[in-house]
Backbone as JSON, one array per atom type, in Angstrom:
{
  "sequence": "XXXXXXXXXXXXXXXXXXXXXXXXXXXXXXXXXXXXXXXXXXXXXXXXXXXXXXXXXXXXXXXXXXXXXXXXXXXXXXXXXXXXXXXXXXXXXXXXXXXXXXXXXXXXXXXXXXXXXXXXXXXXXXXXXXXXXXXXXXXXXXXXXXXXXXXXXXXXXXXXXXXXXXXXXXXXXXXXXXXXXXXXXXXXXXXXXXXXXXXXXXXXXXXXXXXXXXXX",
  "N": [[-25.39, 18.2, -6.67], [-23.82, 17.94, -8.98], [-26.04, 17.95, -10.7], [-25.61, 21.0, -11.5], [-23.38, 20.92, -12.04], [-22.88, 21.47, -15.0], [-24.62, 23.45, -16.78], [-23.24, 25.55, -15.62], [-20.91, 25.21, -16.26], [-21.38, 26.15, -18.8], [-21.96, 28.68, -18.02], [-19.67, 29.94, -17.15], [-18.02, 29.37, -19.61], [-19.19, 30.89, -22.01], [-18.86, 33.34, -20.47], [-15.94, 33.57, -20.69], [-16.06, 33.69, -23.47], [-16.43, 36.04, -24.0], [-15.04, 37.6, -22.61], [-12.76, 37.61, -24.14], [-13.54, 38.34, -26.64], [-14.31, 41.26, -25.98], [-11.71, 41.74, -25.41], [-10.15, 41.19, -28.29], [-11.94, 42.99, -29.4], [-11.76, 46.59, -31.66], [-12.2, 49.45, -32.29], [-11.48, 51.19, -34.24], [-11.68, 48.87, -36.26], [-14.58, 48.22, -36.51], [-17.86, 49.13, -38.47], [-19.92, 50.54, -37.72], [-18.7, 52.3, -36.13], [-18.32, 56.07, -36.0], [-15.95, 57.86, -38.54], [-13.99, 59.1, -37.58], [-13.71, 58.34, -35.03], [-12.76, 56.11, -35.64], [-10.44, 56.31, -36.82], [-9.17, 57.99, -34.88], [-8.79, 56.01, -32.99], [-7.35, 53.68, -34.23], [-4.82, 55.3, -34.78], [-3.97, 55.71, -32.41], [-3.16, 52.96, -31.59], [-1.18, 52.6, -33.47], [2.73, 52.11, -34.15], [5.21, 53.73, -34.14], [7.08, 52.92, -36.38], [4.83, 52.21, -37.52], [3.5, 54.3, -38.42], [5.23, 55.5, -40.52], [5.51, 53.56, -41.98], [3.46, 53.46, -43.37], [3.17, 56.3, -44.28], [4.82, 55.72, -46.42], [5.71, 55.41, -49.91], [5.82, 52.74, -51.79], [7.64, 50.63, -54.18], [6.12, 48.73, -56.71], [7.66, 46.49, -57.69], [9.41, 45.58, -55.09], [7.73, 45.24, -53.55], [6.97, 42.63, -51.9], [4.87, 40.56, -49.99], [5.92, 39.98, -47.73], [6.84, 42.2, -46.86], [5.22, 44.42, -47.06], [3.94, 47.02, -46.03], [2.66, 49.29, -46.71], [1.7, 51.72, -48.35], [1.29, 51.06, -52.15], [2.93, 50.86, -55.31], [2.49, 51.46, -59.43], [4.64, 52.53, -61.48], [5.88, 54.25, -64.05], [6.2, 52.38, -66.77], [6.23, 50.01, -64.93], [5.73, 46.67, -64.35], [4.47, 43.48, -63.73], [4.65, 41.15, -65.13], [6.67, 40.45, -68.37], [4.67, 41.8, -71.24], [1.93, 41.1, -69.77], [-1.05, 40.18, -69.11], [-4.03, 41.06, -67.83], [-5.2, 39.02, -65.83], [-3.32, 38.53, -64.19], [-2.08, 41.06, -63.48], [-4.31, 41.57, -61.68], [-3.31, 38.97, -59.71], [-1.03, 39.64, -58.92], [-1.61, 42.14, -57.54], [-4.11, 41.4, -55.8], [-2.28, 39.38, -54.24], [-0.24, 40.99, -53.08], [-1.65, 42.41, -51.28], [-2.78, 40.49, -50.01], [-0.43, 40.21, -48.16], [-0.3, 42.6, -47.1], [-3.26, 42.45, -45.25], [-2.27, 40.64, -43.75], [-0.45, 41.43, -41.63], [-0.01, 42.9, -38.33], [-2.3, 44.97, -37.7], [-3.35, 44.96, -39.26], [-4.14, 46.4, -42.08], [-5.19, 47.91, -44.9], [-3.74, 47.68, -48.02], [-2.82, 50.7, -50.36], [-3.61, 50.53, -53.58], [-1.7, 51.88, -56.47], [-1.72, 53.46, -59.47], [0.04, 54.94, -62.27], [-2.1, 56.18, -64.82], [-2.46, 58.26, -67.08], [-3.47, 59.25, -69.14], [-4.71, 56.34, -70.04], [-4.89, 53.0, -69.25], [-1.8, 52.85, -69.38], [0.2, 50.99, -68.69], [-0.75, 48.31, -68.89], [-0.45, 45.85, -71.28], [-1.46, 46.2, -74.44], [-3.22, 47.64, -73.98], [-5.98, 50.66, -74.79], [-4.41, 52.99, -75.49], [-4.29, 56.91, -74.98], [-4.18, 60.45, -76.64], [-2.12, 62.44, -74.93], [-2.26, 64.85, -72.46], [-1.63, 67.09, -73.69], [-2.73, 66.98, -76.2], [-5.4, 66.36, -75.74], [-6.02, 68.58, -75.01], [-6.2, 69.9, -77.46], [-8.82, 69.3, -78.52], [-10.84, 70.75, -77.09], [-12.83, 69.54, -76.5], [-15.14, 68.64, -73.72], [-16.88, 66.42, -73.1], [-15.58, 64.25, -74.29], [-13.45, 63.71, -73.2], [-14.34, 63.41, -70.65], [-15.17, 60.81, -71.94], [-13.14, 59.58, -71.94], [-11.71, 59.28, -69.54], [-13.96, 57.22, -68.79], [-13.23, 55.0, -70.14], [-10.66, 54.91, -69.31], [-10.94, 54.34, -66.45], [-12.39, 52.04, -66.56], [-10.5, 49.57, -67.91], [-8.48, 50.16, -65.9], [-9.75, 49.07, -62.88], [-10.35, 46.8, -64.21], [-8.03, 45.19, -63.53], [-7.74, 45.46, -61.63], [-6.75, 46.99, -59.59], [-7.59, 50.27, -57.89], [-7.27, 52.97, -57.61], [-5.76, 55.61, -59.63], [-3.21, 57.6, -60.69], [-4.15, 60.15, -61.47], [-6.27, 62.6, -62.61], [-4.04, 65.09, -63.89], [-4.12, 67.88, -63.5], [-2.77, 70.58, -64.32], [-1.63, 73.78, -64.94], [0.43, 74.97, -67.29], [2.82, 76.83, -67.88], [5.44, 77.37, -68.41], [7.48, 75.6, -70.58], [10.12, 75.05, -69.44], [9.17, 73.3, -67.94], [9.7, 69.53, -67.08], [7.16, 67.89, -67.12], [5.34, 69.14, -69.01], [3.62, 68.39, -70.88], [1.68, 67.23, -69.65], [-0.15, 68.73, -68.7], [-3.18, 70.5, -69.84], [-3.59, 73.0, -71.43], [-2.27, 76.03, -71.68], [-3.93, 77.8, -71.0], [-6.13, 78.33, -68.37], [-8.8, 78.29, -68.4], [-9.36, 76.21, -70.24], [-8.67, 74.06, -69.0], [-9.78, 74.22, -66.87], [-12.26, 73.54, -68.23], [-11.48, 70.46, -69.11], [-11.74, 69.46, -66.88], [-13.69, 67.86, -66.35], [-12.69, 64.91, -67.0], [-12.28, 64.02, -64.56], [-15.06, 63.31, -63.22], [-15.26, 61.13, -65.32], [-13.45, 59.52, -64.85], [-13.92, 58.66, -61.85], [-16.66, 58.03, -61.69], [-20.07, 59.95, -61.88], [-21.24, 61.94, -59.29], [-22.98, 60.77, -56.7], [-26.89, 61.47, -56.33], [-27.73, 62.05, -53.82], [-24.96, 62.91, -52.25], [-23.04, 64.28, -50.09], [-22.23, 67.57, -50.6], [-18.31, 67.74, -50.57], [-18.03, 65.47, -50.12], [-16.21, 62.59, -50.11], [-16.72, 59.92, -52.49], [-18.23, 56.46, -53.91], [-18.71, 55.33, -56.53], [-20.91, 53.35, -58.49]],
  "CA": [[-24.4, 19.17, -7.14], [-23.8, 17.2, -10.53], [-26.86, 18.98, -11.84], [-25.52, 21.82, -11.68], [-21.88, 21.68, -13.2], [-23.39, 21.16, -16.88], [-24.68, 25.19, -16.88], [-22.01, 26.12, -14.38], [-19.57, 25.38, -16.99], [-21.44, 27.17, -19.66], [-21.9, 30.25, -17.7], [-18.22, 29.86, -17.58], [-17.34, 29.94, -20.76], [-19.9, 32.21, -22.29], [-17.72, 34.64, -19.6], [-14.79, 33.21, -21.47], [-15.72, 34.28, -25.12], [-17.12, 37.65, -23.67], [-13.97, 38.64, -22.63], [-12.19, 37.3, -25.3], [-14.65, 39.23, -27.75], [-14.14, 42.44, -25.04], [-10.07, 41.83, -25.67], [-10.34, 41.61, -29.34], [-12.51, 44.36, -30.1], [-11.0, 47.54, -32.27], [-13.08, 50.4, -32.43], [-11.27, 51.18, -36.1], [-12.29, 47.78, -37.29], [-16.4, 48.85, -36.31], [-18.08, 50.0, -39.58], [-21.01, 51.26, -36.96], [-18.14, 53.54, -35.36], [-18.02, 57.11, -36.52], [-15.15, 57.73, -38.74], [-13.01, 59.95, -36.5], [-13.56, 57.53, -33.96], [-11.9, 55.21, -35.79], [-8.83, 57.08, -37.35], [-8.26, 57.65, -33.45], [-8.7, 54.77, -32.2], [-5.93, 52.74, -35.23], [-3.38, 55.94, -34.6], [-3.45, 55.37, -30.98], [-2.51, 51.44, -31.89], [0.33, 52.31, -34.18], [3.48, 52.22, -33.42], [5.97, 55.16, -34.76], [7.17, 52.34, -37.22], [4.17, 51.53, -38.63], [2.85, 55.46, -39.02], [6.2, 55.46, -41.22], [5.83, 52.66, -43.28], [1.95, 53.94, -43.85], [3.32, 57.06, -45.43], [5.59, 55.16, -47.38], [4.94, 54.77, -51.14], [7.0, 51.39, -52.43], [7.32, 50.77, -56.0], [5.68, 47.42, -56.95], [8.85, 45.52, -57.75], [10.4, 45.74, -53.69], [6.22, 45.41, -52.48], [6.82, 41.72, -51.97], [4.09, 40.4, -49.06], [6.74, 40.11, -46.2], [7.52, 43.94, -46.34], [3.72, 45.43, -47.58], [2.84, 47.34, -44.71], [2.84, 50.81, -46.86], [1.04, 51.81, -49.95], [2.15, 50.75, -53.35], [2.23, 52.02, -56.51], [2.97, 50.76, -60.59], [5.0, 53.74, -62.34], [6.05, 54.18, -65.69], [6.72, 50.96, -67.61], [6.62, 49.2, -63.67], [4.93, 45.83, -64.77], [4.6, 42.02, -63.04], [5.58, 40.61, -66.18], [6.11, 41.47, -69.86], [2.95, 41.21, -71.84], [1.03, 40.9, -68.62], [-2.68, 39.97, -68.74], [-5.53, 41.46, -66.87], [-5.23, 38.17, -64.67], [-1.57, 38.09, -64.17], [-1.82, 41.7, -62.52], [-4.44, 40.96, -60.5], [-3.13, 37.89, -58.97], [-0.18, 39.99, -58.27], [-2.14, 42.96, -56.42], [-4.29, 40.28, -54.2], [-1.01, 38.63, -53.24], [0.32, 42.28, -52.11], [-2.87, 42.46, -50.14], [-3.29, 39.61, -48.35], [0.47, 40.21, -46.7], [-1.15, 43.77, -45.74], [-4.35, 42.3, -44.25], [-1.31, 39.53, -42.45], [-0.05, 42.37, -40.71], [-0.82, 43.4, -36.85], [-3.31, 45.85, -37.83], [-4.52, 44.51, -40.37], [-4.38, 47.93, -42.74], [-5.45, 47.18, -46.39], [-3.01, 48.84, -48.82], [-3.91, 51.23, -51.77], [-2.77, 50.3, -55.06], [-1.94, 53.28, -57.76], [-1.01, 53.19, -61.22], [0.1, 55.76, -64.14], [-3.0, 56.06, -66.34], [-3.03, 59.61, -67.17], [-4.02, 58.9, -70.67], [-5.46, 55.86, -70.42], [-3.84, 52.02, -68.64], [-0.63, 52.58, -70.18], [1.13, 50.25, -68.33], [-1.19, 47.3, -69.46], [-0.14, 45.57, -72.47], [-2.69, 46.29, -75.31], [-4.65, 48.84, -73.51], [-6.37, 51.62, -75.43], [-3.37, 54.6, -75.35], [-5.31, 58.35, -75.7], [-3.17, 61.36, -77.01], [-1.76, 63.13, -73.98], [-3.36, 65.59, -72.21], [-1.9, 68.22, -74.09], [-3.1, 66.7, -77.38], [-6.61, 66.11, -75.81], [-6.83, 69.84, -74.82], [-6.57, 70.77, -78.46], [-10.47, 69.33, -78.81], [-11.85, 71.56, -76.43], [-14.07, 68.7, -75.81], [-15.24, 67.92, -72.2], [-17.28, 65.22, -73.34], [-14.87, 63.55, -74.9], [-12.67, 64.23, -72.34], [-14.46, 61.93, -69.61], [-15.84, 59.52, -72.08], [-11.51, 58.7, -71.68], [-11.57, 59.08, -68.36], [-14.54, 56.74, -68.06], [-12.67, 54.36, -70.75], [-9.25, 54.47, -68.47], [-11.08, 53.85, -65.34], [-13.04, 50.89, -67.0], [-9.14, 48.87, -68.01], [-7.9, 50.1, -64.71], [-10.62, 48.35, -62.47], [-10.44, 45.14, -65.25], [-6.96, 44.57, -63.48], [-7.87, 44.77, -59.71], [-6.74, 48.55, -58.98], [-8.84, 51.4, -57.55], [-6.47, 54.66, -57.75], [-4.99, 56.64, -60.43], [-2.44, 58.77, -60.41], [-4.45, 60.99, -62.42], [-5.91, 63.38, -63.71], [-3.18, 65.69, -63.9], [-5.1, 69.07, -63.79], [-1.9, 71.27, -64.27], [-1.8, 74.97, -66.29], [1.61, 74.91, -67.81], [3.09, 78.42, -68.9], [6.81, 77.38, -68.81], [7.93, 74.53, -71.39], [10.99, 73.94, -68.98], [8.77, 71.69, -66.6], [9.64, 68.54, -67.99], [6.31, 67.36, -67.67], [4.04, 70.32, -69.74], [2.6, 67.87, -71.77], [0.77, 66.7, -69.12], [-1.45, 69.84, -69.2], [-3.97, 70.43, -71.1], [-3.33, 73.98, -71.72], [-1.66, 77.29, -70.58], [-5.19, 78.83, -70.51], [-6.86, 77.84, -67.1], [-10.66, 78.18, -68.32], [-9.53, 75.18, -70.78], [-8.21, 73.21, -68.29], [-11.6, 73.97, -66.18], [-13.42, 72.55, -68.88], [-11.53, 69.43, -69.29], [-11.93, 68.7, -65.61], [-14.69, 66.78, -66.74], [-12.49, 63.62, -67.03], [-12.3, 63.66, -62.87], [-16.23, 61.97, -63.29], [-15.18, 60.07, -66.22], [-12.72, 58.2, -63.84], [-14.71, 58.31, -60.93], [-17.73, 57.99, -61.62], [-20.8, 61.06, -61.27], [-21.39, 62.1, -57.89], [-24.35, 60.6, -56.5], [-27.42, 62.27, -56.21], [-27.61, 61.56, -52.16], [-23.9, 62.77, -51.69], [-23.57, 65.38, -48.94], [-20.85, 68.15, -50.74], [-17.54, 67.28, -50.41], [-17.56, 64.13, -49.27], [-15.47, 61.47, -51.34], [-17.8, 59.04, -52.81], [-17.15, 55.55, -54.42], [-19.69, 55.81, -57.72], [-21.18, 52.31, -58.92]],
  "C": [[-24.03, 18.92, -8.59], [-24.77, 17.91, -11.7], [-26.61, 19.98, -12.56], [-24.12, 22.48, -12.33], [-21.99, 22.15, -14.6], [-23.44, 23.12, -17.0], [-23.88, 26.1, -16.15], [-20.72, 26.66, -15.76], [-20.12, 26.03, -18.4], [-21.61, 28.25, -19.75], [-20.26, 31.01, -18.37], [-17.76, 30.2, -19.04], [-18.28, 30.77, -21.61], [-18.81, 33.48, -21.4], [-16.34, 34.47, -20.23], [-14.68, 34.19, -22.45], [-16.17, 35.7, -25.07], [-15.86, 38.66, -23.21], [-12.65, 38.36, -23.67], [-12.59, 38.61, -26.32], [-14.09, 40.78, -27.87], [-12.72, 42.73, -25.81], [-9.46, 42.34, -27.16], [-10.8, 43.1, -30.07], [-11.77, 45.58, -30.26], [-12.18, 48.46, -32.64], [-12.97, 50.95, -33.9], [-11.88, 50.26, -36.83], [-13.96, 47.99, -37.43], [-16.73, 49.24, -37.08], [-19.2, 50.72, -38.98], [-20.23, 52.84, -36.53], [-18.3, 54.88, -36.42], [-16.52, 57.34, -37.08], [-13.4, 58.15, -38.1], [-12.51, 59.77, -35.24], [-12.4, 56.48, -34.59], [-10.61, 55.1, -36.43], [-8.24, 57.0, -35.73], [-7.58, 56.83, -33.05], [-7.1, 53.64, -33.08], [-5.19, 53.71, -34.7], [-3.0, 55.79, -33.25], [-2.57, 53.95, -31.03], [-1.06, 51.74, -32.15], [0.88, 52.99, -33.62], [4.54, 52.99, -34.67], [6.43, 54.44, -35.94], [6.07, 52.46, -38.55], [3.31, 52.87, -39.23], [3.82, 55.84, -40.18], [5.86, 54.91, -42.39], [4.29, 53.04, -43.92], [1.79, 54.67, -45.18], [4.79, 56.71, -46.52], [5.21, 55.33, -48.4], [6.49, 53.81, -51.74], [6.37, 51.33, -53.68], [7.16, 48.88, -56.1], [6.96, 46.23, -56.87], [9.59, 45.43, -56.65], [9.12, 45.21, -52.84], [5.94, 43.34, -52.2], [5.82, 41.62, -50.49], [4.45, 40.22, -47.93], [7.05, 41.62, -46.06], [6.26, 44.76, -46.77], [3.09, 45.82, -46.09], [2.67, 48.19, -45.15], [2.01, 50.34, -47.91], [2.31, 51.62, -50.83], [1.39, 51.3, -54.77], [2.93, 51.13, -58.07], [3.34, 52.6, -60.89], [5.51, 53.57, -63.36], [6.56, 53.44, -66.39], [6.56, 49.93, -66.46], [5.34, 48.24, -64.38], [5.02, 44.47, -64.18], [4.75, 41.18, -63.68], [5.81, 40.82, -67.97], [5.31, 40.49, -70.19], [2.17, 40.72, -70.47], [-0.53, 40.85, -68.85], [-3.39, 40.81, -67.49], [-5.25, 40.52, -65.2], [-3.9, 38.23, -63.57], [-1.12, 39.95, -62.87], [-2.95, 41.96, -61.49], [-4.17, 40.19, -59.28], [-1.77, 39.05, -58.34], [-0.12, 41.64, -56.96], [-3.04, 42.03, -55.27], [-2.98, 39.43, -53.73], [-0.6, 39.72, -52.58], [-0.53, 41.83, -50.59], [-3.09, 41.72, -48.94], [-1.48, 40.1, -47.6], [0.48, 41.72, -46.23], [-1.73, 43.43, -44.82], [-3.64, 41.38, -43.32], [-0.76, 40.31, -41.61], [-0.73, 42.86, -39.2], [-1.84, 44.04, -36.75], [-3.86, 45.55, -39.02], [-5.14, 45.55, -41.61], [-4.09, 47.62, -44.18], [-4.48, 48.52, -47.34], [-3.71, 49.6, -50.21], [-2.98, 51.03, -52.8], [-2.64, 51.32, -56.12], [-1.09, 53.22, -58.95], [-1.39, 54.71, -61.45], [-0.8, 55.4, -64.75], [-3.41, 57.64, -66.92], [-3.73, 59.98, -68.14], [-4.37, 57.72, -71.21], [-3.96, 54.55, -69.33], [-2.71, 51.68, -69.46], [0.43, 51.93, -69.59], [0.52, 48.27, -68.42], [-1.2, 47.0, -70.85], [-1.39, 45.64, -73.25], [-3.94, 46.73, -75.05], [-4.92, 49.87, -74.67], [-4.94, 52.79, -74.69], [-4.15, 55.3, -76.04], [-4.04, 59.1, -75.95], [-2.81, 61.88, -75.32], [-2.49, 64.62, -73.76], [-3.02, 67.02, -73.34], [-2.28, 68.49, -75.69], [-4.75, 66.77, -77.02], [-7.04, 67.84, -75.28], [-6.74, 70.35, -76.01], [-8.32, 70.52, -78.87], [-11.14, 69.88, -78.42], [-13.02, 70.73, -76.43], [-14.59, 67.98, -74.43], [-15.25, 66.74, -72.3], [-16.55, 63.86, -73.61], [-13.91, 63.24, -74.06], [-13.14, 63.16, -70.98], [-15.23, 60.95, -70.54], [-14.32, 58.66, -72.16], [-11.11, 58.41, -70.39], [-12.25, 57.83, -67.42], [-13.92, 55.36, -68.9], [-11.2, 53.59, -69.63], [-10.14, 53.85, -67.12], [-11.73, 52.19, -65.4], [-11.49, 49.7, -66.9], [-8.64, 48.76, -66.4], [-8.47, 49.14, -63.68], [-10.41, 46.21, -63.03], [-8.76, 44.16, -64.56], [-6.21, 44.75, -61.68], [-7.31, 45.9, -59.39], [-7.49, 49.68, -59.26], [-8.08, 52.87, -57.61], [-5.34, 54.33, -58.81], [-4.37, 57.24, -60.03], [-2.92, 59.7, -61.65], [-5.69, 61.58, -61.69], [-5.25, 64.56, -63.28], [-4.17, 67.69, -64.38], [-4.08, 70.81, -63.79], [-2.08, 72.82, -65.41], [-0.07, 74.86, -66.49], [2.21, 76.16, -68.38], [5.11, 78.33, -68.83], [7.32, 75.93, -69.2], [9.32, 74.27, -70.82], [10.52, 72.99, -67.73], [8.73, 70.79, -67.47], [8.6, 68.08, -67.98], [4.98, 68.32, -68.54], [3.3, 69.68, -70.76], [1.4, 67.05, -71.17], [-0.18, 68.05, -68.63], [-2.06, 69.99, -70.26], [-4.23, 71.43, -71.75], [-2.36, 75.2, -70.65], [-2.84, 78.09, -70.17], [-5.8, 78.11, -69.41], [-7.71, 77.34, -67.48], [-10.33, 77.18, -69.92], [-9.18, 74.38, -70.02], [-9.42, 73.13, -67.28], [-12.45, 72.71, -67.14], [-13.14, 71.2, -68.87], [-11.24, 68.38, -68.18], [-12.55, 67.39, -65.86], [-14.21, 64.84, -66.82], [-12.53, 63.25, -65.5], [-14.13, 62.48, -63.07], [-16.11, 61.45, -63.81], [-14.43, 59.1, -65.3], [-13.57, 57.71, -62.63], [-16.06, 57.96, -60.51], [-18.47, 59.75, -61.33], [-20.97, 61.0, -59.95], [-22.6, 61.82, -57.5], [-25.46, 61.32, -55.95], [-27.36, 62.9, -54.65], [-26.5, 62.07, -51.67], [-23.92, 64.07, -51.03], [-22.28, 66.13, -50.03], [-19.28, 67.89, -50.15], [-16.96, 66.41, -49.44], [-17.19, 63.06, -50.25], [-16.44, 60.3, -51.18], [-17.15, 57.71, -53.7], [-18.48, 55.56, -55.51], [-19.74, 53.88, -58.5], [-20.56, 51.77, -60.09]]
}
């Protein structure tokens, strides 16, 4: 009978880590799953709290890593210290992060900055004219080689979303922000779409129509 405890007891626990494994498993976490499967599958999880704090947006300075269960955001002058380095707001978006990924679900937050005209909330970034200075060039080109300029800084400091580009027609100078258009004429504001690929990259050849792409 002795022979036979040795593989007895590793049937055993093989049946252990199998339902362990079984217990664990999240059909959201699966990058095999289909995506719709796995939006389900997390909203079924959460709990009325945490669909709350999801659509939250917290302003960097409150986003300490005991309360980051929501998206966060840098807004206008919002900075992690004056004269801040490249490094300095990195270190302070992976600290967000990890007390997202410490959370029950484990739901990675999105980080978004003000760069509408370039990382103007990083000390000694390139500042561009405002959009409604860059729609006097009537230059596309020019137009995402700023877009591909801002997204370059932005990236250099560990965040992936903009709060840009501001693709607004403006025909009444009491919206306080009309300088963030780039005209009152539409079919200039078409043209200077063009900064959307400067930030994001071109759309890859391979990409099925409107499907959001992440561009090398």
């Amino acid at each position: 009978m002795g022979r036979f405890s040795i593989p007895k007891l590793g049937i055993l626990l093989l049946c252990c880590l199998a339902a362990v494994s079984e217990a664990t498993y999240a059909k959201y976490k699966d990058p095999k799953q289909p995506v719709d499967v796995r939006i389900e599958d997390l909203m079924s999880r959460m709990t009325l709290a945490e669909k709350i704090g999801q659509m939250t947006q917290i302003e960097r300075s409150v986003a300490t890593p005991d309360v980051m269960k929501k998206e966060c955001l840098s807004g206008r002058g919002s900075v992690p210290a004056i004269k801040a380095t490249p490094e300095t707001w990195i270190k302070m978006v992976n600290t967000i992060q990890k007390g997202s990924l410490s959370t029950r679900l484990q739901i990675p937050m999105i980080y978004g900055i003000d760069a509408v005209h370039g990382h103007n909330n990083l000390y000694k970034a390139t500042i561009f004219p405002h959009n409604v200075g860059l729609g006097v060039t009537r230059d596309p080109q020019l137009i995402k080689k700023i877009g591909d300029a801002t997204a370059l800084k932005v990236r250099a400091t560990g965040i992936f979303y903009v709060f840009a580009p501001c693709i607004a027609v403006c025909r009444d100078p009491r919206w306080g922000r009309c300088y963030e258009s780039y005209s009152e004429d539409h079919k200039i504001v078409q043209l200077m779409t063009e900064i959307i690929p400067g930030l994001q990259g071109d759309t890859p050849g391979n990409s099925k129509k409107g499907v959001p792409f992440v561009s090398g």
